[in-house]
N, C-alpha and C positions, 0 to 999 in steps of 0.2 A: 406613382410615377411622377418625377418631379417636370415642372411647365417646361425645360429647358429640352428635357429628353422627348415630351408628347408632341414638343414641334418639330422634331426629327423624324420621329414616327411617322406623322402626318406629309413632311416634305418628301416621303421615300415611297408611300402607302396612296400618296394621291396621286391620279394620272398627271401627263404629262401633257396638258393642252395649251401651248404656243400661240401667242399669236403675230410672231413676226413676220416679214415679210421680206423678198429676193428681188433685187429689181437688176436689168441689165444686165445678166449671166448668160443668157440666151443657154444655147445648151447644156450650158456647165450646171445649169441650177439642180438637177440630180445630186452630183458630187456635192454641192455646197450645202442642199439638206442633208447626207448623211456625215458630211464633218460638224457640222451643228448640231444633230443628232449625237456625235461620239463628245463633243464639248459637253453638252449636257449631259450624260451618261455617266462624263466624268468625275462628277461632285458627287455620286452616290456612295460608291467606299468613304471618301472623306469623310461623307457626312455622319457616318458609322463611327468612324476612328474620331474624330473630333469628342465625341462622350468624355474620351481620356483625358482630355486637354495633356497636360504636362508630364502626365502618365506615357501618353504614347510612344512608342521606339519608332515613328517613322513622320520627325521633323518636326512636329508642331512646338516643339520649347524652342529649337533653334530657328524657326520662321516667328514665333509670334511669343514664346517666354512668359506668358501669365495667363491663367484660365479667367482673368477678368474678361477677354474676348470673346470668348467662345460664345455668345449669341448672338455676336457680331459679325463673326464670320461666320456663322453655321447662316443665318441671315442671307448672308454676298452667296455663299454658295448654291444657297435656296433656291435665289434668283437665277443665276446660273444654270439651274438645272431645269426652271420652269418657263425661264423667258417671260415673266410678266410686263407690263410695262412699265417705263422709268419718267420719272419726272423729270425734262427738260424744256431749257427756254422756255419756262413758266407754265408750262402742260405737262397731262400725261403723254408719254408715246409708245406704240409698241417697237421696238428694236426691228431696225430695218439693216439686212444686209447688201450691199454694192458692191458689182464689180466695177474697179475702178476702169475707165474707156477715155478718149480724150473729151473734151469739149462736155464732160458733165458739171461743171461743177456750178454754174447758175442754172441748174435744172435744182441742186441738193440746197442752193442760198448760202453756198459759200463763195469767200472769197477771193479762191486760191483753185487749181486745176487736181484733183485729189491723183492722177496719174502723173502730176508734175511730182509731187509729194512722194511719189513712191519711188520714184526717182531720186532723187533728191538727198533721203534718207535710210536706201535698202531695207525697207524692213517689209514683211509678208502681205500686214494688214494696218488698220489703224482705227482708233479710235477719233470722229469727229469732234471735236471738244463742243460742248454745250448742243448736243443733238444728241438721238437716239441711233445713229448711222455707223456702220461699222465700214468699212470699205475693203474688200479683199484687191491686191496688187497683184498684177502679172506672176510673179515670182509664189505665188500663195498656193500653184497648182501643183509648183515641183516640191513641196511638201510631201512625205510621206503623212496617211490620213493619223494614224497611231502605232504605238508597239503592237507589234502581230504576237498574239499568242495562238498558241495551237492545241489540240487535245493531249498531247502527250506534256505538256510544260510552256511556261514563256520562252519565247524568242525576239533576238531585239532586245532585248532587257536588261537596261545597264541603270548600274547604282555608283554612287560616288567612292573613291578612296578618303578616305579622313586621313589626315599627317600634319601631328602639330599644330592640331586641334583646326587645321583647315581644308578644304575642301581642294581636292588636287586636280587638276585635268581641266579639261572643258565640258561644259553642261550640255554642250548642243542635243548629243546622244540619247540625252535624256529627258530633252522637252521642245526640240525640233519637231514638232508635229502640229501638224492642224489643227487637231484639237487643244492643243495644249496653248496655241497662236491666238484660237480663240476664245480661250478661257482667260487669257491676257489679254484681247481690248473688251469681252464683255465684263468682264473687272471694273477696268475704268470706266465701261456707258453706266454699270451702276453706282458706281461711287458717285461718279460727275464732279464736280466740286469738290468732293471730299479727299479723293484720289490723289496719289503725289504723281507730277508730270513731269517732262523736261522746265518747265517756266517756275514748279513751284518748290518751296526751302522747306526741307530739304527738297535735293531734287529725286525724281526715280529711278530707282537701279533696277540692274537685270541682273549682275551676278552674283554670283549664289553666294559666295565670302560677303561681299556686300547689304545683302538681304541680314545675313546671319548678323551684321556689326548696325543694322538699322537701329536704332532708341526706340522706345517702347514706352516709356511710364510717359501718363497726363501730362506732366513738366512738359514733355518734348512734344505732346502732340500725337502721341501714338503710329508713329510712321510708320513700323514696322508691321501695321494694321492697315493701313492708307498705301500701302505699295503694292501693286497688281502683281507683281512677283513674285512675293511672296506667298501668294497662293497659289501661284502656275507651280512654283517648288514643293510647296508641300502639299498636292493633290497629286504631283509626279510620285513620292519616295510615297506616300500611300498606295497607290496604284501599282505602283512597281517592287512594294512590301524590298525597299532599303531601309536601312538600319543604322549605318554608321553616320551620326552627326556631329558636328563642333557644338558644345557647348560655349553659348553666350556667354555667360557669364564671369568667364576667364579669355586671360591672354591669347591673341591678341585684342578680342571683342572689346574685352572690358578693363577698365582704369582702376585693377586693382580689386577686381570682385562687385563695384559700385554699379554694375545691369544699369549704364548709361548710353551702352554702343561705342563703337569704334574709338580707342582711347588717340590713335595717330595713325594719319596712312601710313607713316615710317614703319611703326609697329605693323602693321597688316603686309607692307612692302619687304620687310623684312622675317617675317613666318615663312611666304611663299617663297622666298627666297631659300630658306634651309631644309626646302623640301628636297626630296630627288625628283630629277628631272623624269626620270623613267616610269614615275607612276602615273597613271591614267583612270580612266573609268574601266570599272570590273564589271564584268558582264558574267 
């Protein structure tokens, strides 16, 4: 058994003892252990299908395009599913989640009001930059927790249209969930630094054409590897066993076959352009 495979085995084989913590949910702290529960739950298929690297039929060439990653991201997902602690602000810490209330945020040593924040920028949850803190926002609750499957088949279960080697519709469908919310900022609590954000070049995307035209090779820094999206996307089309991807490595992604990412927004502005408008996510 090769070391890369024995750390798999091992991430899947060993319990699952956490040691984060919930602070200020008052009742809600039930719901927000089992959506942390289905976050972590959710790197376990991945961590199966990642063996493949390049091999696989469900996104890993079009998220991340070279099996030199693969114990890097089997790594980020590890953590993921085990919640150990992460090195911030020049410590270990264990991953702490927050609902965000008014008047916390010199209790957390920031220095910004984290329900201003959520305001501010609609998004579910966030990641504290340079702390181990996640903060869940008002808007985190009307989340659905995940795709509901049932005994008879999946329900809920939508996968993308590919046209024109791009991704047609909107993602929401398919990674609008709690868990999937949380799998995006504990991405970046363990990246930390490493992570691409709104502040850092490139900057971080969220859509999925986007993800798919990110650079990849050492030259560029590996972004494609360093974007927390990327991994929300391909632990979905694992999870959700989709199939149809763009390949990178052609038009519009690439400048001619060169796997350097997005050769022109014009190029990418005009693919989605010569789609049909009628196509959507296939469920």
């Amino acid at each position: 058994m090769k070391p890369f495979q024995l750390q798999i085995l091992l991430a899947l084989v060993l319990p699952i003892s956490s040691a984060y913590t919930i602070h200020d949910c008052d009742d809600n702290k039930p719901s927000i252990e089992y959506a942390i529960t289905l976050a972590q739950t959710s790197m376990i298929q991945p961590l199966l299908d990642i063996q493949r690297g390049i091999s696989s039929i469900h996104g890993y060439t079009a998220m991340y395009k070279s099996n030199v990653f693969k114990p890097y991201i089997q790594s980020l997902m590890t953590n993921i599913l085990h919640l150990p602690a992460t090195h911030a602000a020049g410590r270990d810490q264990d991953p702490a989640f927050v609902c965000a209330k008014p008047n916390i945020g010199q209790k957390y040593n920031l220095d910004y009001e984290p329900l201003d924040r959520c305001a501010q920028t609609a998004v579910s949850s966030f990641w504290a930059k340079n702390t181990a803190l996640v903060f869940l926002c008002p808007s985190f609750s009307t989340l659905k927790a995940q795709p509901i499957f049932t005994p008879g088949g999946p329900r809920d279960i939508y996968c993308p249209v590919v046209y024109n080697n791009v991704f047609v519709g909107q993602s929401d469908p398919l990674v609008k969930y709690q868990s999937y919310d949380l799998v995006h900022q504990l991405a970046h609590l363990y990246l930390q630094g490493g992570g691409l954000t709104g502040e850092t070049q490139p900057k971080e995307v969220m859509d999925w054409n986007s993800c798919v035209g990110l650079g990849w090779t050492p030259f560029e820094g590996g972004p494609s590897v360093r974007n927390p999206f990327n991994l929300v996307y391909y632990a979905a089309f694992v999870n959700q066993e989709c199939s149809q991807m763009p390949d990178p490595f052609v038009a519009p992604f690439s400048r001619q076959g060169d796997q350097s990412g997005l050769s022109s927004s014009g190029n990418m502005t005009g693919a989605l352009n010569a789609n049909v408008t009628g196509l959507w996510l296939q469920s």
